[in-house]
C-alpha positions in Angstrom: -10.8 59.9 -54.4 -14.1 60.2 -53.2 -13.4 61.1 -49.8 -10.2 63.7 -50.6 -13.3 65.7 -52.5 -15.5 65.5 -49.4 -12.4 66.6 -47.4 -12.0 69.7 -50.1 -15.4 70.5 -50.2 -15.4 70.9 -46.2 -12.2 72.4 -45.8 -13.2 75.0 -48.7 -16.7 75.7 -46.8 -15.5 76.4 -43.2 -12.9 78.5 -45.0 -16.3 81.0 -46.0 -17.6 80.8 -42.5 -16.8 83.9 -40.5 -14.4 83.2 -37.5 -15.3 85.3 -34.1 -12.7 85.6 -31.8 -13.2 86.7 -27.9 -11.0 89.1 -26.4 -10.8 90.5 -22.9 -12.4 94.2 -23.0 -10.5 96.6 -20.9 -12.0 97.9 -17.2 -10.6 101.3 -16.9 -9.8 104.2 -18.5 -6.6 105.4 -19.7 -5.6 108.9 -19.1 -2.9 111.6 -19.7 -1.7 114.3 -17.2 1.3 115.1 -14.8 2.1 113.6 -11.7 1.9 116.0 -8.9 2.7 113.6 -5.6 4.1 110.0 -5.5 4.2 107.9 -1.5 6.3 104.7 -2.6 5.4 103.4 0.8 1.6 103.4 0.7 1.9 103.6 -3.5 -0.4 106.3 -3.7 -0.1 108.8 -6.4 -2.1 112.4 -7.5 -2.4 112.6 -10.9 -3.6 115.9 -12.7 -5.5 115.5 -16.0 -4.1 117.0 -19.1 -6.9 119.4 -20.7 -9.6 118.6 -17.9 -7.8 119.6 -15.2 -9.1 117.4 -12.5 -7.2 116.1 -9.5 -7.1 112.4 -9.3 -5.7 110.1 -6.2 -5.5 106.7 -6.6 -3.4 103.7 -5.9 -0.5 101.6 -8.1 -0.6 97.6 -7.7 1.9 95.9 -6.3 2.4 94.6 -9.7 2.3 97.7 -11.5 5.0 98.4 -14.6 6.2 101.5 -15.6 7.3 102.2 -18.7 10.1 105.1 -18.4 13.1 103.5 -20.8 15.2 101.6 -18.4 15.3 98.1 -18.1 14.0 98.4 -14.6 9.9 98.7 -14.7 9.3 99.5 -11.4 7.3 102.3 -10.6 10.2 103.1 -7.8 11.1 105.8 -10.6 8.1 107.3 -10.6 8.3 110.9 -9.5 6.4 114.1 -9.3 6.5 116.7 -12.2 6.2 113.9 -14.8 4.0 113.8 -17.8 2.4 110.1 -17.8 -0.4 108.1 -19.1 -1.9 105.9 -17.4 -4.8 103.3 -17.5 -7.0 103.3 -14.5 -9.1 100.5 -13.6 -12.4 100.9 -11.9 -12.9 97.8 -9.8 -16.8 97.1 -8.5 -15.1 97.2 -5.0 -12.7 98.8 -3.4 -10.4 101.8 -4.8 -9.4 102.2 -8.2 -5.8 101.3 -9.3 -3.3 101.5 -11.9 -1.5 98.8 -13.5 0.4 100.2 -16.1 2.3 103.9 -16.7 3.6 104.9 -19.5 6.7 107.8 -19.4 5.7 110.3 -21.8 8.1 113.4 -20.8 10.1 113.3 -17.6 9.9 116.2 -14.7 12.3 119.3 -15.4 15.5 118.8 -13.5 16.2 121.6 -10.5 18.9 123.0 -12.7 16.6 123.8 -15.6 14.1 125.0 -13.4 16.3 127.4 -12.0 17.3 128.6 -15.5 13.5 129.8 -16.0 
């Protein structure tokens, strides 16, 4: 008896203790703009910043998703004249790279383009 009150008494103590938990901060940056230029073949995209304006070139990963609504997440369907966002990671060396893309409007089709 006296030892299931020990056990209560501990168990009810560490309850009160505050519990820290460690989680992986992110390296990059995650941005929103429109894709003006995709090369699938050396995976290199131009990216223009929504409200700043600024011209960004970087690199996708080789295991980069993209997030567009199919069940295929390879950034095969990325394409110019798409609204994205992105998160950019800044390595310490070498050039910075995106791992993930997000679909957030798709580029305007040639017919509705020619509509305008």
């Amino acid at each position: 008896m006296k030892t299931l009150r020990l056990a209560f008494l501990i168990l009810l103590a560490s309850w009160h203790f505050p519990i820290t938990a460690s989680a992986i901060q992110p390296s990059g940056t995650t941005m929103t703009g429109t894709v003006t230029s995709v090369d699938h073949s050396t995976r290199s995209i131009t990216f223009e910043q929504s409200g700043a304006k600024q011209i960004h070139r970087f690199v996708y990963a080789h295991q980069a998703r993209f997030w567009h609504g199919a069940p295929d997440a390879s950034p095969a369907a990325l394409r110019a004249g798409m609204h994205v966002q992105i998160d950019l990671h800044q390595p310490i060396f070498g050039p910075d790279f995106v791992r993930h893309i997000v679909l957030i409007a798709s580029a305007p089709s040639a017919t509705d383009q020619g509509n305008k």
